[in-house]
Structure formats: C-alpha cells, structure tokens
C-alpha positions, 0 to 999 in steps of 0.5 A, spaced: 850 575 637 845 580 641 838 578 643 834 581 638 840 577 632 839 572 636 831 571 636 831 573 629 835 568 627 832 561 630 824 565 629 826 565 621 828 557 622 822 555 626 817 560 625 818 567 629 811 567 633 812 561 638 818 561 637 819 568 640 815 567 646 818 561 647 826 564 647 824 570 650 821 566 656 824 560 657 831 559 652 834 566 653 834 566 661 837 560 661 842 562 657 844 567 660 842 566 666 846 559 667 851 560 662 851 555 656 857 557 652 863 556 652 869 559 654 877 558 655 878 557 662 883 563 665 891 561 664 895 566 669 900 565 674 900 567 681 904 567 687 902 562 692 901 565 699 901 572 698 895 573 703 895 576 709 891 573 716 892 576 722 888 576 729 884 582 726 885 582 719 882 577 714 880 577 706 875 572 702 872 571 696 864 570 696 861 566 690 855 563 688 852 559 683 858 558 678 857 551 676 856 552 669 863 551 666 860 556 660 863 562 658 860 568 664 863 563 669 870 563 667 870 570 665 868 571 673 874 566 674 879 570 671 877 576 675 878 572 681 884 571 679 886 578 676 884 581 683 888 576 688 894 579 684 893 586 686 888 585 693 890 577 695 886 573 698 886 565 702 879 563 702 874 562 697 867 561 701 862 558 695 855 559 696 852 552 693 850 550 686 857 550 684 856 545 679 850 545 673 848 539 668 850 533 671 854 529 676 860 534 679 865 528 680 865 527 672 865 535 671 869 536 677 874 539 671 870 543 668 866 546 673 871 547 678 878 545 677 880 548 670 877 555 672 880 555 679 886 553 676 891 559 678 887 560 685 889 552 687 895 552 684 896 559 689 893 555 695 887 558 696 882 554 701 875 553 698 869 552 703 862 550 700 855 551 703 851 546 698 845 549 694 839 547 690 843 543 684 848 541 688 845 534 689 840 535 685 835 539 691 830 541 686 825 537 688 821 540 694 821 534 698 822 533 706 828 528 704 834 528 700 834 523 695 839 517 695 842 519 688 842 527 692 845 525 698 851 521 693 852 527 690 852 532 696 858 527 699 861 528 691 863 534 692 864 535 699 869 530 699 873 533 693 872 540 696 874 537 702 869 540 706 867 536 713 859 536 712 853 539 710 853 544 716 859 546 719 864 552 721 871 554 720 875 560 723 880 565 719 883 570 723 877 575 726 871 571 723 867 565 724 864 563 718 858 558 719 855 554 713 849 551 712 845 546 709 839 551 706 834 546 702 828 544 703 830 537 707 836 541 710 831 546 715 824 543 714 826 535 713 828 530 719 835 533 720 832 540 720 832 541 728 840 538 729 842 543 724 839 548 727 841 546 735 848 546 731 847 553 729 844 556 735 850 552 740 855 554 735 853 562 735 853 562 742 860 558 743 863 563 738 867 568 742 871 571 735 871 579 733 865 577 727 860 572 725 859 570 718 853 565 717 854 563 709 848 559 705 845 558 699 838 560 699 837 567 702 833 569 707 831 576 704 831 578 695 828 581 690 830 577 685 828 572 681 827 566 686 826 572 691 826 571 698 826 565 702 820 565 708 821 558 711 828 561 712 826 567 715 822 564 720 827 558 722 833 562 721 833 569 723 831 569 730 837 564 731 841 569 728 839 575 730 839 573 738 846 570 737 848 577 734 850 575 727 855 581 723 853 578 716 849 573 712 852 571 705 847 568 700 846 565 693 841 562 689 838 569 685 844 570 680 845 578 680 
C-alpha cells in the first residue's frame, strides 16, 4: 500500500482532516521509520569461516538501529546475509538500538537471532555499542534508570559484549565503543568513560582507530547532530588521531 492509499483508506474511517495531519505527522514516520510490519526472517546457508583477517587486512558490517523485527529490518538482514556470500565478512559492529518495543530478553529471537540466523550459524562476532532504546535511555536524565541499567546488562550479556564502554582488536584496527546517552557522558560516570577513552587512544599502537557509538557527533538528519558530544568527545578524538567514527541514531 502506497502513502497516499494508505492515508486515504484509515482518513475514510476516522474522518480525513485530523486524520491526515495525524498520519502525516506522527503515525507514518514511525512506520516506516521504525518499521512495524512484519517479515520472514532470511533463510540462507553460509560457509562458516570464509573471511579473512590478517595483519593488514580486515572486513566488518556497521549496523544501527535494527531492533524492530519488522519487515525493512529482515530485509537489511538478508542482505547482510547475501554479501557475506560474495564479500565475507567476521564482525558485525551494532551501533545501539538493536531492540524496539519491549524487553530485548523477550524479543531477543525477533529482534536479533531469527535475522541474524545465518550470520550466527557462520560465525560471525557481534559487538554492541549500546543506543537510546537500548534500555530504555530516552529519558534525559543524569542516571540510568534500575529498569535501564537491567536492560543494558540483558543484552550485553546475551551479545557477550564485556560493558558499556570498552574495545576490541581485529587485525589492523582497534575498535573503541562507547556509551553515548546522556547519563553515559554527562552523568557520574561520564569522566571515567572518557579517562577510559582518552587512555585507550593513546595506549592504541595498531595501524587504525575506529571509535563506534550511538549518538553521532555530527548529522543532518532527523535527530540531527549531538552537541554535548561534540564538545566532550571530539577534542579526545581528534588529539589521539582517530581514523573513523561510526554512528547511528538518524535512520538514513
């Protein structure tokens, strides 16, 4: 059903003045921003192990914002799956909000294991930097909520991810992610996360710096680009000579 069918249709039911404004402003964004119809989940075989990572050479995935379960974010899945088979590839770096619409140890299956099926089934990593619906971190407050804090150690205990800031190595590249919500650099622990980072930069001797987040310092899109990020984060980055900063957040 296109847009226009599609307000058309519900206008004729419930009176196409407010209904119009009301679909055009809040109802269909979050459709297709977010993704609320259902899809079947890829279903492909792949060899395990078919990557290759040296001393100079390393393939990974980005990926944000994935966490509906709904019919874009499966089709993005498949994908994922078709290139691995022609361009494969070990990591997949997930840049926050990997799950939407309720607990992600309930919709864990939806959300993440009945798409990335045939990416798990061939061994490929996932590593999580933890976003705004990731715990429910909507709220701008200075601390994380009980219920948020339980939800981040869900999924890093699912992923396997080792916390909410940390960093990796894969051939070439040091990857450094980090907890961009509001209570993750402005909150109490804000300046240890960014002791961390700074340190972590600095101790890094490998070829690449990668730093991976959620909210990006710089967009101009939707959400737009994040201030307070931009003046805690980017002096760090630029005097320890980061090569590449991933974000999410804007669903472009």
């Amino acid at each position: 059903m296109s847009r226009r069918q599609f307000l058309a249709a519900t206008g004729g039911a419930l009176g196409a003045a407010a209904t119009g404004v009301l679909l055009t402003d809040h109802v269909w964004p979050l459709l297709s921003r977010e993704d609320l119809i259902p899809g079947a989940a890829p279903e492909l075989d792949l060899t395990p192990g078919t990557w290759t990572t040296t001393s100079d050479r390393v393939s990974f995935v980005a990926l944000g914002d994935n966490g509906s379960g709904g019919r874009q974010a499966m089709a993005v899945a498949e994908r994922m799956a078709r290139t691995y088979r022609h361009s494969p590839f070990g990591l997949v770096a997930l840049l926050g909000d990997i799950c939407y619409y309720g607990n992600f140890a309930r919709r864990f299956d939806d959300v993440f294991a009945r798409p990335m099926a045939p990416l798990l089934g061939a061994g490929v990593g996932f590593e999580l930097a933890i976003g705004n619906h990731d715990g429910d971190l909507r709220q701008r407050n200075l601390r994380h909520s009980d219920d948020g804090l339980a939800e981040i150690e869900a999924e890093l205990e699912l992923l396997g991810t080792p916390g909410r800031f940390y960093s990796t190595s894969h051939g070439p590249v040091d990857l450094f992610y980090l907890d961009s919500s509001v209570p993750g650099l402005f909150g109490d622990a804000a300046p240890q996360q960014l002791e961390w980072l700074d340190d972590a930069l600095a101790s890094s001797t490998n070829q690449w710096k990668v730093v991976l987040l959620h909210h990006p310092p710089y967009s101009s899109g939707r959400h737009g680009s994040t201030p307070g990020s931009r003046v805690y984060l980017e002096p760090i980055i630029r005097r320890r000579h980061v090569d590449l900063v991933l974000a999410g957040h804007d669903h472009h």
